[in-house]
N, C-alpha and C positions, 0 to 999 in steps of 0.2 A: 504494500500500500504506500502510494507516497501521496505529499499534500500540498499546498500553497494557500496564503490568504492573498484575499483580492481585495487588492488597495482602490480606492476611487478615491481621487485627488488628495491621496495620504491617509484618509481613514481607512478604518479596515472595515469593508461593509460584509464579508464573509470569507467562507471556505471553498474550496475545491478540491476534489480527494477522488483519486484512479484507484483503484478498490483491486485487491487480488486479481477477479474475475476481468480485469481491465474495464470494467463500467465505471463509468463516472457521478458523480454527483456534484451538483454545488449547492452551499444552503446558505442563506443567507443570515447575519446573527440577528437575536432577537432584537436588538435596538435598533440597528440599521430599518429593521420591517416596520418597528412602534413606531418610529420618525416621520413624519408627513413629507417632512420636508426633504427627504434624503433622495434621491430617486433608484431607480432599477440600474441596474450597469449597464445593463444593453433592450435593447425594443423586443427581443428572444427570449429574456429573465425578467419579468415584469414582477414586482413586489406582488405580485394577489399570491404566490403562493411560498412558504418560506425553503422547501428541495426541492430541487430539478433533478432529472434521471436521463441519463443518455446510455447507451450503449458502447456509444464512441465521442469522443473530448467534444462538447458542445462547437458546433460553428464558429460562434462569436470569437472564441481563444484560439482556434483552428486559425483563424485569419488573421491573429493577431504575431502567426509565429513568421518569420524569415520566408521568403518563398529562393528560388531556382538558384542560384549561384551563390547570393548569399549563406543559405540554408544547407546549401555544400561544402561552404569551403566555413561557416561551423562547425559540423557534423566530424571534416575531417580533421580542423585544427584539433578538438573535444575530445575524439574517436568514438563518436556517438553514432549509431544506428539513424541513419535519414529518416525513416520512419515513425521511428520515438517520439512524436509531438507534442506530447507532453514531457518527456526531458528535453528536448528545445526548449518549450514554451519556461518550463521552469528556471534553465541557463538564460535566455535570453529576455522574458517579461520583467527582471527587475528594472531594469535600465532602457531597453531598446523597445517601447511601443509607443505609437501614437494614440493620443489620446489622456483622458483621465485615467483611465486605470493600467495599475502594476500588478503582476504574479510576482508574491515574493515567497520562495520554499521553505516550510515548516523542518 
């Protein structure tokens, strides 16, 4: 099992956890959900509900990792499995995403 919390613009509005079985989850914490004011991370994770359930690394973080050359010459600096999207996503969403939110590895 590995993890990350997902930072949006430095808070931490939740989790994300690749489970044995490689399914994913992410769940949002319970304050981030109580807050009116907080919003959802992405238009795909809408606060109406506090886990999401994928089979495979939701979309939204899928897009968020390295694409073609980049994501190669990653993989081989690293010697990480090109594949691994979530160990990309986990070496590379501290620092290198656009946007509000960070994957930072638990």
């Amino acid at each position: 099992m590995r993890a990350a919390k997902i930072l949006y613009k430095g808070e931490e509005a939740g989790i994300i956890t690749q489970h044995d079985d490689a399914s994913f989850t992410f769940r949002y914490h319970d304050e981030w959900l109580a807050d009116a004011s907080k919003p959802g991370i992405c238009i795909t994770m809408p606060k109406t509900k506090q886990e999401y359930y994928s089979k495979y690394l939701f979309p939204y973080f899928f897009n968020i990792i390295p694409e073609g050359a980049n994501r190669k010459a990653i993989c081989t600096d690293l010697r990480m499995d090109e594949d691994d999207y979530f160990g990309i996503l986990l070496v590379t969403g501290k620092h290198d995403t656009i946007g509000a939110v960070k994957v930072v590895k638990i």
